[in-house]
RODO-2510 file (C-alpha; in nm, 4 decimals, decimal comma):
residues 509
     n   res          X          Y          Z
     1     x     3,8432     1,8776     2,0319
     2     x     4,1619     1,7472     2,1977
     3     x     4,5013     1,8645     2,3599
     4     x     4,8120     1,9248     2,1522
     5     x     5,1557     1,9335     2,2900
     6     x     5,5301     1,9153     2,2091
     7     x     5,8633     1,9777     2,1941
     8     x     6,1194     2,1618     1,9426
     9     x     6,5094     2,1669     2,0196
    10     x     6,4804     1,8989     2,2913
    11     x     6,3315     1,5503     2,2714
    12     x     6,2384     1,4644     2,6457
    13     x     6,0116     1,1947     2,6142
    14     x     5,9325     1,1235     2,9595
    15     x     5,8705     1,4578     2,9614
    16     x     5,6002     1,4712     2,6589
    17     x     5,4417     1,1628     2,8303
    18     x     5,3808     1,3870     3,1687
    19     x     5,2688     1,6736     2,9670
    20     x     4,9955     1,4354     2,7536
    21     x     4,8991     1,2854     3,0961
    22     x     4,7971     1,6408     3,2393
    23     x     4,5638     1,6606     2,9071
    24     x     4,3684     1,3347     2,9158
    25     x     4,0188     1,5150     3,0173
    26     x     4,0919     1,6901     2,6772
    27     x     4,1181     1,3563     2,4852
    28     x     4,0093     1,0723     2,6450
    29     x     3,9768     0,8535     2,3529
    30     x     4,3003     0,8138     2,2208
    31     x     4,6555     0,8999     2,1931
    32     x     5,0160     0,9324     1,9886
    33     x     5,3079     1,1205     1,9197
    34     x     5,5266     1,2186     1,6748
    35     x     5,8850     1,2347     1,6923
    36     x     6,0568     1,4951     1,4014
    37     x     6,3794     1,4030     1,2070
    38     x     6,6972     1,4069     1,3409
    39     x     6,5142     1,3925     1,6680
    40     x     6,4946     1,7517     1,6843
    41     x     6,1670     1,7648     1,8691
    42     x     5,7991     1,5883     1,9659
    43     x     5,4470     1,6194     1,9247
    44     x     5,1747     1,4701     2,0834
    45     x     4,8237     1,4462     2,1191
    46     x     4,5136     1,3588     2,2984
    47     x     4,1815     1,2817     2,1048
    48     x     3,8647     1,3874     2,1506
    49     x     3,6850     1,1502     1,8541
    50     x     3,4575     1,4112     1,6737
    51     x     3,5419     1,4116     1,3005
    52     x     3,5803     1,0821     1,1269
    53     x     3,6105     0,8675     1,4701
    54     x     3,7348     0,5440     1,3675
    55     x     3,9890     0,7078     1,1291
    56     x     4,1064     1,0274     1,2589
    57     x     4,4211     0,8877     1,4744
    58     x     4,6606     1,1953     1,5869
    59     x     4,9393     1,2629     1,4926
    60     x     4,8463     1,2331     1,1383
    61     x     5,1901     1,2310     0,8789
    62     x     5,2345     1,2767     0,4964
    63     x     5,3186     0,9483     0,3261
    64     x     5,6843     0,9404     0,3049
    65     x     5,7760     1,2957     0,4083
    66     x     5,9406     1,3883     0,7813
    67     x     5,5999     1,5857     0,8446
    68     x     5,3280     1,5233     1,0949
    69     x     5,0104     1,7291     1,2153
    70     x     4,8481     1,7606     1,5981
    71     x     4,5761     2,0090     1,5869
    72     x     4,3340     2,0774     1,8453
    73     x     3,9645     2,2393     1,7325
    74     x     3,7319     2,2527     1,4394
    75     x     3,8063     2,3546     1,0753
    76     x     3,4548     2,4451     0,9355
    77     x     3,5623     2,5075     0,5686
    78     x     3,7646     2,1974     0,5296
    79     x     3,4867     2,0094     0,3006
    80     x     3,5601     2,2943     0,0342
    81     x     3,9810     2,2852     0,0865
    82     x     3,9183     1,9003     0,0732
    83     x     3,7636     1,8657    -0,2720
    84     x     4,0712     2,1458    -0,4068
    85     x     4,3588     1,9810    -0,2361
    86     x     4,2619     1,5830    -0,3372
    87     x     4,3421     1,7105    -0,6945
    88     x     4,6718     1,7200    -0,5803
    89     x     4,7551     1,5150    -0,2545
    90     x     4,6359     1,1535    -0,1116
    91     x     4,4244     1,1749     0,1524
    92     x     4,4077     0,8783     0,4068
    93     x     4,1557     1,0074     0,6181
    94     x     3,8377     1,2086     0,6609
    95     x     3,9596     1,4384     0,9716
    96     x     3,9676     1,7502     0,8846
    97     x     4,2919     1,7966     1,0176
    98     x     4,4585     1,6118     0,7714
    99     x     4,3176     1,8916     0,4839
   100     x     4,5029     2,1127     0,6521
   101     x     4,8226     1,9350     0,6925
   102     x     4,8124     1,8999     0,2506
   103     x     4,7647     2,2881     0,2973
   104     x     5,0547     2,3525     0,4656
   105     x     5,2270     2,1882     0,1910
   106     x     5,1130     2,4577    -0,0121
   107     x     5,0892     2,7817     0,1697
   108     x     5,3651     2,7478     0,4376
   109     x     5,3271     3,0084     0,6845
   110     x     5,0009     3,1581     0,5460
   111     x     4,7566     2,8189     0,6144
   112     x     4,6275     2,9877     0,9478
   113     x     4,4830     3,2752     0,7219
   114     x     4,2810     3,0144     0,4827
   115     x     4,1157     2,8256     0,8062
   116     x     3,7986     2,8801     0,8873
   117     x     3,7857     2,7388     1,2898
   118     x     3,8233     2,7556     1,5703
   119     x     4,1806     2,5979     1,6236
   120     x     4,5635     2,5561     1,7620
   121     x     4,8251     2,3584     1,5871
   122     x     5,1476     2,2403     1,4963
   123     x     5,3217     2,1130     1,2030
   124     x     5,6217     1,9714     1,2167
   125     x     5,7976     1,9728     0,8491
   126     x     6,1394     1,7927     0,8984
   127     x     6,3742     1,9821     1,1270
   128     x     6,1147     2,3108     1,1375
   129     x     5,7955     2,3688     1,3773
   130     x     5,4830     2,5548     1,2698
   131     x     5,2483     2,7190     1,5530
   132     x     4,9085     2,8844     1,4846
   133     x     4,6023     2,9375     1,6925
   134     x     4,2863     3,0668     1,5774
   135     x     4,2084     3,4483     1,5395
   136     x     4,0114     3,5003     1,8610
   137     x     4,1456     3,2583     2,0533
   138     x     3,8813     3,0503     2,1137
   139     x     4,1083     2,7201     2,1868
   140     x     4,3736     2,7643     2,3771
   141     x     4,7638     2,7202     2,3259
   142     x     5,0723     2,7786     2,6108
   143     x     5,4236     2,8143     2,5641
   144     x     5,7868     2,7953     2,7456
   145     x     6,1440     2,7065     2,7862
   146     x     6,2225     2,3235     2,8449
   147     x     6,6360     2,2264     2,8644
   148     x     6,7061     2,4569     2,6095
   149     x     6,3973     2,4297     2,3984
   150     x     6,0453     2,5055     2,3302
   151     x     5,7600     2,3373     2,4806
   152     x     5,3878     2,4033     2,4309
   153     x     5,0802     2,2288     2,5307
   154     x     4,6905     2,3256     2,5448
   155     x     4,6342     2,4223     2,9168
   156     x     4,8731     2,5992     3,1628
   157     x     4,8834     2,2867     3,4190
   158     x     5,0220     2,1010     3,1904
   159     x     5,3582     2,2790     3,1665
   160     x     5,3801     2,2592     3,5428
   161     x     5,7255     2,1570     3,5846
   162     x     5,8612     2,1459     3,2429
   163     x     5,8804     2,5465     3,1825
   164     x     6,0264     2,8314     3,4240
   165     x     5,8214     3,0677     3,2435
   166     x     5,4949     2,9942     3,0475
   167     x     5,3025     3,2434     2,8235
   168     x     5,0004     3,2510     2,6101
   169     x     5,0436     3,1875     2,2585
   170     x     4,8454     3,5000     2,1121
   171     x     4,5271     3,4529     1,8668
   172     x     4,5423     3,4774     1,5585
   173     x     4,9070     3,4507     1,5264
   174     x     5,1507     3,2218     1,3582
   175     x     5,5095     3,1070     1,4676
   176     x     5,7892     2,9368     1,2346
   177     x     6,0604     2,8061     1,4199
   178     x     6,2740     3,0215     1,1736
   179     x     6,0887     3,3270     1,0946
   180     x     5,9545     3,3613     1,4248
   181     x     5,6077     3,4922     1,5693
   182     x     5,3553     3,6586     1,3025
   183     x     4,9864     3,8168     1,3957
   184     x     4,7615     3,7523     1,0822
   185     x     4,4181     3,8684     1,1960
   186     x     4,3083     4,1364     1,3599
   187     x     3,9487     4,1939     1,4858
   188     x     3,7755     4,4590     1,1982
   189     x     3,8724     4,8113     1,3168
   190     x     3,6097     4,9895     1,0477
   191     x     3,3318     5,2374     1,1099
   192     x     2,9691     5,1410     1,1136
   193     x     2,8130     5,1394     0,7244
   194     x     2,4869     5,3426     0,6916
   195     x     2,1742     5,0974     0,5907
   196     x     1,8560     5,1026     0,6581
   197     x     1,7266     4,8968     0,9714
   198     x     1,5735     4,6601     0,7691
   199     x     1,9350     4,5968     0,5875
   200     x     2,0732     4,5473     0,9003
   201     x     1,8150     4,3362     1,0530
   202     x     1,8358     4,0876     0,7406
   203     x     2,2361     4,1228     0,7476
   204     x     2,2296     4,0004     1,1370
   205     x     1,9938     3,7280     1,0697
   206     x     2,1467     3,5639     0,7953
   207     x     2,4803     3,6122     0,9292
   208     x     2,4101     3,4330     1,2931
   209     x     2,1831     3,1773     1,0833
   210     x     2,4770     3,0621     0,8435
   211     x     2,7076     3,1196     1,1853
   212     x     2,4857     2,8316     1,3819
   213     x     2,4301     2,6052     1,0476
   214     x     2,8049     2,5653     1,0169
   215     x     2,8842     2,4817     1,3569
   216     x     2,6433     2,1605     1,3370
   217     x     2,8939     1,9902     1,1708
   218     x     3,0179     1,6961     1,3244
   219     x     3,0049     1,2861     1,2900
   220     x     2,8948     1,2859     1,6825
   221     x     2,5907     1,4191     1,8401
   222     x     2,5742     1,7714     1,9232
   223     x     2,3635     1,9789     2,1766
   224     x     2,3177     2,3080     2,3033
   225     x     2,3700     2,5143     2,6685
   226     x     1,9841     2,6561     2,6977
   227     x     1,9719     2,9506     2,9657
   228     x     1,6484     3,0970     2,8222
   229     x     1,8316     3,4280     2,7694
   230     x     1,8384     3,5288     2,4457
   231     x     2,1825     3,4376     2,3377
   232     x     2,1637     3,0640     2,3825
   233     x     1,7959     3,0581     2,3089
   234     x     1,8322     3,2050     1,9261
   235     x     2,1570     2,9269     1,8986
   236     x     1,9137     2,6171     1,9980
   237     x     1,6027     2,7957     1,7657
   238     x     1,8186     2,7637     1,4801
   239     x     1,9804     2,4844     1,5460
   240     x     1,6521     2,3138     1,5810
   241     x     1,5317     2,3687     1,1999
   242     x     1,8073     2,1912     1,0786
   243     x     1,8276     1,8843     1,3504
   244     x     1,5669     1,6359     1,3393
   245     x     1,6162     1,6093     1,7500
   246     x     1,8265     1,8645     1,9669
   247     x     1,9028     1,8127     2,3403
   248     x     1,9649     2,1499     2,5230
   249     x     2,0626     2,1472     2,9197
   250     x     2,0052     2,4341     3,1782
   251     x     2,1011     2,4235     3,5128
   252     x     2,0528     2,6391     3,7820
   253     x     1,9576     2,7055     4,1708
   254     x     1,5831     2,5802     4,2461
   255     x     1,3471     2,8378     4,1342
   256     x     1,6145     3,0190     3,9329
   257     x     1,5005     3,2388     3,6424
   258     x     1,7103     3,0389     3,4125
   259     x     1,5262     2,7138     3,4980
   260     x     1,2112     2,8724     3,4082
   261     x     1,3084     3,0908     3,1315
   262     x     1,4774     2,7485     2,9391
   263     x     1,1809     2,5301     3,0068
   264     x     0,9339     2,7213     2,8194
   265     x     1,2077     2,7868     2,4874
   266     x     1,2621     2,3991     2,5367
   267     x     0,8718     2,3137     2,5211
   268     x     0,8377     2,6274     2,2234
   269     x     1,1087     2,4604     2,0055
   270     x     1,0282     2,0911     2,0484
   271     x     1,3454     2,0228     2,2136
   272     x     1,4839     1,7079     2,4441
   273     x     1,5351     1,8949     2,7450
   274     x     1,7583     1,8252     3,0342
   275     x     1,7706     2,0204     3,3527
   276     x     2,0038     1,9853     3,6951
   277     x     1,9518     2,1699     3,9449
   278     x     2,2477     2,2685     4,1925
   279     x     2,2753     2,3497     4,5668
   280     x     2,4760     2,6053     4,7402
   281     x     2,6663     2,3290     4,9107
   282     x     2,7299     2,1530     4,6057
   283     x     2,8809     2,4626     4,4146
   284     x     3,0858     2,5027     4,7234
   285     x     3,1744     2,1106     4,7133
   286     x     3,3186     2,1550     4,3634
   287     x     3,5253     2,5134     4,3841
   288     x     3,8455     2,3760     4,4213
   289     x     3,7932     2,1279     4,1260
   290     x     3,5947     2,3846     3,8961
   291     x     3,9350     2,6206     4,0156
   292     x     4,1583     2,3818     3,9229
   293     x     4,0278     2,3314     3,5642
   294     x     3,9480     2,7025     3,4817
   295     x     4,3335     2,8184     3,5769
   296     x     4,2073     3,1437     3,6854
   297     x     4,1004     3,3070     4,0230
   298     x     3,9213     3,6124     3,8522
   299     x     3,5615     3,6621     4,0502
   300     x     3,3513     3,7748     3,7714
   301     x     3,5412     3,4501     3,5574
   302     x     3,4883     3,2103     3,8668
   303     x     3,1105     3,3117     3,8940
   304     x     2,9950     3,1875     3,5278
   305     x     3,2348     2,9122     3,5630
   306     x     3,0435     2,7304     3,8529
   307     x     2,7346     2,7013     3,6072
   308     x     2,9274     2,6477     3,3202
   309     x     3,1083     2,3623     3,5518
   310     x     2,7499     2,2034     3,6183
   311     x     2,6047     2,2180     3,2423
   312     x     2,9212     2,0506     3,0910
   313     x     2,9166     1,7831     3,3317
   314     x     2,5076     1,7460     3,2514
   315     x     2,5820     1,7751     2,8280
   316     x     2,8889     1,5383     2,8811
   317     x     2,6020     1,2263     2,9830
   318     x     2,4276     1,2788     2,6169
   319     x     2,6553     1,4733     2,3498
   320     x     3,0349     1,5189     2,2645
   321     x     2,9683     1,8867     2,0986
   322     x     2,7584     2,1250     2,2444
   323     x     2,6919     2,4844     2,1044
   324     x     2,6785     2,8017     2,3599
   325     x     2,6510     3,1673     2,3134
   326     x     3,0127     3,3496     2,3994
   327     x     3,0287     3,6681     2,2130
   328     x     2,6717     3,8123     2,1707
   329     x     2,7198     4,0373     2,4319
   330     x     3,0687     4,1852     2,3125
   331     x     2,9105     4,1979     1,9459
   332     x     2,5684     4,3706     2,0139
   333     x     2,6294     4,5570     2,3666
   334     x     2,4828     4,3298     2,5576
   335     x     2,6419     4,4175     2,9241
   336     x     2,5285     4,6712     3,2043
   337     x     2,8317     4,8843     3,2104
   338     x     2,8113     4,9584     2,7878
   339     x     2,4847     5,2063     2,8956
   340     x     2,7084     5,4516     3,0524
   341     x     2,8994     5,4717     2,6980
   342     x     2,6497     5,7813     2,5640
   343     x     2,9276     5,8513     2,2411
   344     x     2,8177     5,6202     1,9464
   345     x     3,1779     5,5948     1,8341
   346     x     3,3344     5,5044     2,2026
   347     x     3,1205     5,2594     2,2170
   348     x     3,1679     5,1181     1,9139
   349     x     3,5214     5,0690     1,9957
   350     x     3,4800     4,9629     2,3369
   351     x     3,2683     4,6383     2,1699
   352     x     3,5749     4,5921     1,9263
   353     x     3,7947     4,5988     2,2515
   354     x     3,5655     4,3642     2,4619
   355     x     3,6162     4,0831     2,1706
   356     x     3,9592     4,1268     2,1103
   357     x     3,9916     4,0642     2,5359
   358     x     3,7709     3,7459     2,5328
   359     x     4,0676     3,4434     2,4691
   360     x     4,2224     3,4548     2,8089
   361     x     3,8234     3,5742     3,0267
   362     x     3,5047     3,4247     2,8687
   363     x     3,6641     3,1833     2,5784
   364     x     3,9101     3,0578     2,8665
   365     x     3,6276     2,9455     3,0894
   366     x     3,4166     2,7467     2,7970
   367     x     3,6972     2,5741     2,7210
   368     x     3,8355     2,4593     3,0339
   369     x     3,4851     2,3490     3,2028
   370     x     3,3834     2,1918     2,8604
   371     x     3,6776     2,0239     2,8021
   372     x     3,7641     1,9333     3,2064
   373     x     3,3712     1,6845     3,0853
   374     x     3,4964     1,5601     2,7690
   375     x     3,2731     1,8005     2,5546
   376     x     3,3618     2,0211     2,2688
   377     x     3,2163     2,3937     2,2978
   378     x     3,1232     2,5843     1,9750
   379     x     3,0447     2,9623     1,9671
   380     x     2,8390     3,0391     1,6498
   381     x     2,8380     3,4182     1,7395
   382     x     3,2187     3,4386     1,7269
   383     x     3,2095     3,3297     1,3242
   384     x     3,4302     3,5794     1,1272
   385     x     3,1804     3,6585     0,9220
   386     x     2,9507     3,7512     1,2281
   387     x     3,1852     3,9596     1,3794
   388     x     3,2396     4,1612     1,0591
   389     x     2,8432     4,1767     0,9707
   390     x     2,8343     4,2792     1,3791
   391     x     3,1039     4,5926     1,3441
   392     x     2,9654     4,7615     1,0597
   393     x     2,5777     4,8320     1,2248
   394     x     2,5329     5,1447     1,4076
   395     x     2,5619     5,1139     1,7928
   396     x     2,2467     5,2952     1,8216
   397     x     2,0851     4,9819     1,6677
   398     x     2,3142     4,7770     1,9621
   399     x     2,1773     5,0148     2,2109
   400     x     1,8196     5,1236     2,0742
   401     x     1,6181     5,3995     2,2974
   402     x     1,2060     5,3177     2,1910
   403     x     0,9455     5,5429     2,1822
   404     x     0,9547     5,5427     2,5748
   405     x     1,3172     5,6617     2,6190
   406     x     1,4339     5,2983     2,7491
   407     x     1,7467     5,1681     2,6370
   408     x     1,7483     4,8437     2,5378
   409     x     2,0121     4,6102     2,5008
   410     x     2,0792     4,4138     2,2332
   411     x     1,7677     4,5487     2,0243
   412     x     1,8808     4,4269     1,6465
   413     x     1,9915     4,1280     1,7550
   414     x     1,6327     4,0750     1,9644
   415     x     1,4636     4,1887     1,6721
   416     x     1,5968     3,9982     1,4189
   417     x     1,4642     3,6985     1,5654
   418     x     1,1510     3,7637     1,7404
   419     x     0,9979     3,5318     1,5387
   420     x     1,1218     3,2282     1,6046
   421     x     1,0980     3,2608     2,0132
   422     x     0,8230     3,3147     2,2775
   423     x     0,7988     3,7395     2,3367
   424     x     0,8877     3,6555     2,7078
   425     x     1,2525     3,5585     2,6311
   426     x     1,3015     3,8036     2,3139
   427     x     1,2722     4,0744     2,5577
   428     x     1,3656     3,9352     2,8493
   429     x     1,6049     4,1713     3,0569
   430     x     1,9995     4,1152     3,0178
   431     x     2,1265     3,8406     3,2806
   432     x     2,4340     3,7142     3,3452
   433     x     2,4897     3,3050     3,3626
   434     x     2,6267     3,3392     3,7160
   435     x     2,2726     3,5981     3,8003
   436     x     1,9896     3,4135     3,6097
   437     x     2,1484     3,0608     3,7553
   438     x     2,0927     3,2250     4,1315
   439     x     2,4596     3,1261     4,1138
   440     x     2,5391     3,4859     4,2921
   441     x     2,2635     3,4827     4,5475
   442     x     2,4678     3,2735     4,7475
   443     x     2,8208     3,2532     4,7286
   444     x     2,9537     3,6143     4,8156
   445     x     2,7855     3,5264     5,1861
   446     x     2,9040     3,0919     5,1670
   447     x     3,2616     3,1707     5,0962
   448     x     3,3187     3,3120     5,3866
   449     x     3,3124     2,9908     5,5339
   450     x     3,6553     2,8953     5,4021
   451     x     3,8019     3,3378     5,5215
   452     x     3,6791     3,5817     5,7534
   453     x     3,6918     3,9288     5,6633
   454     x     4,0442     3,9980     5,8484
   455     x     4,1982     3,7064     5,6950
   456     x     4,1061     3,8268     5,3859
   457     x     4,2393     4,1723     5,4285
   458     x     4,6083     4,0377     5,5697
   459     x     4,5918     3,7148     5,2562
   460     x     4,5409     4,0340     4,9933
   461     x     4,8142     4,2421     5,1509
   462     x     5,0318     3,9259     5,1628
   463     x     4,9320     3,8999     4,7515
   464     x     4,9155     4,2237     4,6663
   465     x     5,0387     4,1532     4,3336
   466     x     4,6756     3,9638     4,2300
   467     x     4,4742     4,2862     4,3048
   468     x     4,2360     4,1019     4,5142
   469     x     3,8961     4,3165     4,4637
   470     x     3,6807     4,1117     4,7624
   471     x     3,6921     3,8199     5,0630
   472     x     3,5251     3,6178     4,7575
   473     x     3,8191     3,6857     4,5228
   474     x     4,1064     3,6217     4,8111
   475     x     3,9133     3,2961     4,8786
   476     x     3,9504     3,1930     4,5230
   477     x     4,2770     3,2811     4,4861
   478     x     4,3382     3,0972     4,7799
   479     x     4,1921     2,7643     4,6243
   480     x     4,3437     2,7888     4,2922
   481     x     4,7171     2,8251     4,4634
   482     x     4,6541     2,5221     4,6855
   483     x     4,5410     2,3433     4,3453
   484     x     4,8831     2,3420     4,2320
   485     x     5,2356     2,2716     4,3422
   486     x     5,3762     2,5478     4,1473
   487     x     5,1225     2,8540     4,0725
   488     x     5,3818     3,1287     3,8504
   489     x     5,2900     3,0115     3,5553
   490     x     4,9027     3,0191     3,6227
   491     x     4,8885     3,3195     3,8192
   492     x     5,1573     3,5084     3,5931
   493     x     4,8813     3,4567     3,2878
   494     x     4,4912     3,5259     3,4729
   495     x     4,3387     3,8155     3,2760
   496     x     4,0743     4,0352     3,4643
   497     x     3,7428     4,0897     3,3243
   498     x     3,7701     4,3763     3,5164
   499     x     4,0717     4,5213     3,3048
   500     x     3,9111     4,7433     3,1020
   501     x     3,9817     5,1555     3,0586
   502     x     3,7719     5,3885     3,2256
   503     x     3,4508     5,5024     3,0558
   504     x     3,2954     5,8584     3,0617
   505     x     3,0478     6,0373     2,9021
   506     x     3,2758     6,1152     2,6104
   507     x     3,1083     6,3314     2,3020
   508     x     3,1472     6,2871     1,9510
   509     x     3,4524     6,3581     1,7910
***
């Protein structure tokens, strides 16, 4: 995990330097740049040390050509593009960065399509620039004009100053600096394939098991986020049968139902267990700084970012990688509002929609507050191969009515693996980070410390163009400007959870 960021038709390198500065939380442990022939443009990078740490120095260059690699992620598949490509090329390193560098040698444009990662990146190959980020979006990648040219980086605040206008690069897309931008994966758009439950069930479990197994790769220790919901709870279970230790971290108000729901999966699956628990005072202590690294004032986004904020900053003290549960919810129905969906193939769609949304809401938020600690996050439900195994069950196996006539949420996914947890958290109702932290029981009523209700009503008239929803959301908003000295580029990019197309009671088609 690391920051990336450049240059391409301008070489300001005063300018790179500030832009790597802003990114050193991303890559603490080292540093380096790249400048392209004919001085035609930059690259630089911050390190993160996860694969090959001694050896895996960024920018890494082809022996004797004009081309150079910064990449920022994980490529899970590079042991088996490794052993094909070392027929053909020299490697000088085991990063797994550099396998894709020999790629691009090959494929051109079409590497992005043959990774399988979570990823952004850019090649410079003598006077051109290659851009790609992953399909979903889970790490992040920003772009905008500098002095005639293009600039890019990994977060938003650090283009501050060095682009009038800065947009996100979209996932799963590809740019060439002469062919321009090109989308290359798009989230499955099929219908749901008739099966059995029992095909199903063994489909999910073997999918989310080889989704978790490859995500444990790494020359550093890794750990997992442990809510006791059942999301994070089936990562660590699995994660534990293939890791002779495992440290998971909770955090949460005292007497939170998170505290107590992750202490008994932690004693069930033999796991080295770390808890914090926060105050009201000290989540309020930390809002502008938790602001200021998430880029977004979105209330729903803020919410799960304050516990997020607190378990990063507990993982960062024992592990460098740390595997968390994005995605479940978006793949097997998992929120409140997906029960008023009563039309099988609506909803069906509306899960499709919910993950193609996730790289600028939920995705934004892990990365920022893991990597504002030092830490990389992994998301083992948002494996291609998941999401694919995920679209083609019924919904009614998503959202399964027993015997009773209760919905329940979730239901293959819960059944799948009720063998490997305690009955207690397989069933345990649907909660929210920010709810089963106790995160929400106080902070609609504290942040009215920093706005009364009439200075909230004349600050969201005075912003009308953020769509404040609430006092809580103006106070936020509030924070996040005062966090920077220019805001346009970070407000002009926060996506609202909220966002979504109305939902009725639609029937079949």
């Amino acid at each position: 995990m690391c920051g990336i960021a450049g240059m391409w038709g301008t070489s300001d390198r005063i300018a790179l330097r500030q832009v790597m500065d802003a990114l050193v939380h991303r890559g603490p442990d080292d540093q380096g740049t790249y400048s392209a022939v004919n001085s035609v443009g930059m690259l630089g990078h911050r390190r993160l040390s996860i694969m090959d740490p001694c050896g895996g120095h960024q920018p890494i260059e082809r022996i004797g050509e004009d081309c150079a690699i910064v990449a920022n992620g994980e490529i899970y598949n590079f042991p088996e593009l490794r052993v094909d490509l070392a027929n053909r090329h020299s490697f000088r390193t085991c990063s797994d960065s550099e396998s894709v560098l020999h790629l691009y040698r090959e494929a051109g444009v079409d590497t992005a399509k043959q990774l399988d990662g979570m990823f952004a990146l850019a090649i410079a190959d003598g006077d051109e620039l290659y851009l790609a980020r992953d399909p979903l979006g889970i790490k992040p990648l920003y772009y905008g004009q500098h002095d005639g040219g293009l600039v890019f980086a990994s977060e938003l605040k650090a283009l501050f100053g060095h682009a009038e206008e800065v947009r996100e690069f979209p996932p799963g897309t590809w740019f060439h600096s002469r062919h321009g931008f090109q989308r290359y994966y798009e989230v499955p758009d099929g219908s749901p394939i008739p099966g059995s439950q029992a095909e199903h069930l063994r489909n999910v479990r073997s999918a989310v098991e080889q989704a978790v197994v490859k995500r444990l790769m790494s020359d550093v220790p890794v750990g997992a986020f442990l809510s006791g919901g059942l999301d994070s709870s089936i990562i660590a279970a699995i994660a534990r049968l293939h890791l002779e230790e495992l440290h998971t971290f909770s955090v949460g108000t005292e007497g939170s139902r998170d505290i107590w729901a992750a202490r008994l999966v932690a004693r069930h699956l033999g796991t080295v267990h770390h808890e914090y628990i926060f105050t009201a005072e000290e989540a309020l202590a930390a809002l502008p700084e938790i602001l200021y690294s998430l880029e977004s004032f979105d209330q729903d986004l803020v919410r799960s970012a304050i516990p997020c904020y607190f378990a990063s900053r507990l993982a960062s003290e024992f592990v460098k990688v740390i595997l968390t549960g994005e995605g479940a919810d978006e793949l097997f129905a998992g929120y409140d509002y997906y029960r008023t969906i009563t039309c099988p193939r609506q909803l069906h769609r509306e899960l499709r929609r919910s993950v193609c949304s996730l790289h600028n809401i939920n995705l934004q938020r892990v990365d920022r507050l893991t990597m504002a600690h030092s830490i990389e996050g992994r998301v083992p439900f948002l494996d291609l191969d998941l999401i694919r195994v995920a679209q083609s069950i019924p919904p009614e196996l998503k959202l399964f009515e027993n015997d009773d006539g209760q919905i329940i949420e979730k239901w293959i996914l819960r059944k799948a693996f009720e063998d490997l947890l305690p009955a207690e958290i397989v069933w345990r109702d649907k909660e929210q980070f920010d709810e089963g932290s106790g995160t929400t029981d106080f902070l609609a009523d504290m942040v009215g410390r920093w706005m009364t209700t009439q200075e909230a009503e004349q600050y969201g008239e005075t912003h009308r163009a953020s769509r404040l929803r609430s006092l809580e959301e103006c106070v936020y908003h509030k924070l996040l400007v005062e966090s920077f000295p220019r805001t346009s580029c970070v407000l002009g990019n926060v996506a609202r959870w909220s966002d979504r197309p109305e939902l009725g009671d639609a029937k079949d088609e």
